[in-house]
N, C-alpha and C positions, 0 to 999 in steps of 0.2 A: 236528477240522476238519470242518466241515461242507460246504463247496466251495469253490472258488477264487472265486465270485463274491464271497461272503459277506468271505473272507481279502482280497479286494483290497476292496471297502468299508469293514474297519476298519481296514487301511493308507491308504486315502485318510484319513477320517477322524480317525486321529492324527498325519497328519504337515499336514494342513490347519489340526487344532489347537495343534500346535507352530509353525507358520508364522505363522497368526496372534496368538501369544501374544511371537514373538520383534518380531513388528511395532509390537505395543503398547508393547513394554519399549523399542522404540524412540526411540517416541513421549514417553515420562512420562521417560525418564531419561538421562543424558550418554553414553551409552557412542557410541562411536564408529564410524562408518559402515562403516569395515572388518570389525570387527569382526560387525555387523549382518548386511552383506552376505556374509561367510562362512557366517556361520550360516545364512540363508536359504538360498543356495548349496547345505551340507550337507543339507540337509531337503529340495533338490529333487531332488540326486542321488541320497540312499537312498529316495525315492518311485519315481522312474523305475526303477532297478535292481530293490526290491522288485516292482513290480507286472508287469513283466518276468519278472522268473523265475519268477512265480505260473503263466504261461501256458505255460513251457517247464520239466518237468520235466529233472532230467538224466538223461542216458540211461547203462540199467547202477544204478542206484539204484532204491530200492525208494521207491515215491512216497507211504509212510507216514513213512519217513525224512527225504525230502527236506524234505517240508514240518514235520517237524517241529525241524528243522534250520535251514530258512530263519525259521521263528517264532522259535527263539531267537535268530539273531541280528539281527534285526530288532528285537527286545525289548533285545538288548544296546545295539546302536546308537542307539536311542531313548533309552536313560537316560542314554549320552552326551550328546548332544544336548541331554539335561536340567540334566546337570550344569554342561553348557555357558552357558545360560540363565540358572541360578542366578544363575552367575560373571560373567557381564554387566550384571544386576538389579541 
């Protein structure tokens, strides 16, 4: 990790590109508005959470762990998200 600025810029960035990706699948295919709007929904609340905890280590935690801890499951939840996508498409 290079800094917390750096980590919340590629957090924005893939969840801006997950956002706009689910926007499009929106647009070209049947799936249904609920369904949509969950997804969108998911994608704003692991932004918000993710970039939140970038600024607040936990305390009592070694903040080589911390963050390498919140990368994986931010990595985790994103291919959620992905698989979610597919299954929409």
């Amino acid at each position: 990790m290079a800094n917390k600025r750096s980590l919340k810029r590629n957090i924005n960035f893939v969840c801006s590109e997950l956002f706009s990706e689910v926007v499009a699948i929106s647009y070209t295919t049947d799936a249904s508005d609920e369904d949509v709007k969950a997804l969108l929904t998911s994608i704003l609340v692991i932004h918000n959470d993710y970039v939140r905890r970038v600024s607040h280590v936990e305390p009592g935690l070694a903040p080589r762990l911390f963050f390498k801890d919140l990368i994986t499951n931010f990595n985790k939840q994103v291919s959620e998200i992905i698989d979610q996508i597919t299954n929409l498409g």
